[in-house]
C-alpha positions in Angstrom: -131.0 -203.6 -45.4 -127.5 -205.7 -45.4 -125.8 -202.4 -47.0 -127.4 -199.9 -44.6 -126.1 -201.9 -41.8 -122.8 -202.2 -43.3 -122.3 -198.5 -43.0 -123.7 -198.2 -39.7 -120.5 -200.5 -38.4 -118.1 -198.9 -40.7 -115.7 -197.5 -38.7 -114.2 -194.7 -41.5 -117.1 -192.5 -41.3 -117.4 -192.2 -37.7 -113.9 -191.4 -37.1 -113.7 -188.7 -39.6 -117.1 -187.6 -37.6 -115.2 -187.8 -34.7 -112.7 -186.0 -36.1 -114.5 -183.3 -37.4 -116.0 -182.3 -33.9 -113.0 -182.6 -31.8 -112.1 -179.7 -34.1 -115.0 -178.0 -33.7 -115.4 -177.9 -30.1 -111.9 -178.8 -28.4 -109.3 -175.8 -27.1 -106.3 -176.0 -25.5 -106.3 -174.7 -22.0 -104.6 -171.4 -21.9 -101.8 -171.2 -19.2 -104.4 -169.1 -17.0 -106.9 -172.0 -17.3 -104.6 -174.5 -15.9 -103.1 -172.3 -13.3 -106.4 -171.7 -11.9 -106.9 -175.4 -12.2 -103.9 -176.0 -10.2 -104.6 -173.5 -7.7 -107.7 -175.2 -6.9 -106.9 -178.6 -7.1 -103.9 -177.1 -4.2 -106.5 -175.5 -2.5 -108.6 -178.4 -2.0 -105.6 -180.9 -1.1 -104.3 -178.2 1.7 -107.7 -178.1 3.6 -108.0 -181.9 3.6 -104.1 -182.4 4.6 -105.1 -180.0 7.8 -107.7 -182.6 8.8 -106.1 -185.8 7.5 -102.4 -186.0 7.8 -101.1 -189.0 6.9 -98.2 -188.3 9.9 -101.1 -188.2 12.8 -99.7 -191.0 15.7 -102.9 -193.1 15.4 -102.0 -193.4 11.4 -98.2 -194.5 12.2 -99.3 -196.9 15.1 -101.8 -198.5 12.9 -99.5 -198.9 10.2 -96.7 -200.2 12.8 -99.3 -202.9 13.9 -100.5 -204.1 9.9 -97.0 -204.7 9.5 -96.3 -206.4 12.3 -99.1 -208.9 11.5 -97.9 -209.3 8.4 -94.6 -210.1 9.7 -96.0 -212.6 11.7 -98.2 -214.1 9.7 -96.5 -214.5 6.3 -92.8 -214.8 8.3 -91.4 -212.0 6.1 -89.6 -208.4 6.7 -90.7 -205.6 4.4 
């Protein structure tokens, strides 16, 4: 029993296992696979920026007032 779980913690074994299927089963993403990717990833991000744009008045004016309060509180400019 004391060697069987000695090889079950060794780490060698598992890391050549490890090894062995990261071979097996990982590809590099072709260029098409990542531009599609991106093209997503752009899609996504340009529908949410039409509904959530960081430069909306109510965004700014909440922003103005944090730092005001900060100001005031803490008696310092950022």
């Amino acid at each position: 029993m004391k060697s069987d779980s000695k090889k079950f913690f060794e780490p060698t074994p598992n890391y050549a296992a490890m090894r062995e299927l990261e071979k097996k089963y990982y590809h590099k993403p072709t260029e098409k696979e990542i531009r599609n990717f991106l093209d997503f990833w752009q899609e996504i991000y340009d529908f949410w920026s039409q509904n959530n744009s960081p430069f909306e008045s109510s965004y700014v004016e909440e922003k103005v007032r944090v730092r005001k309060a900060l100001i005031d509180k803490f008696g310092f400019k950022a």
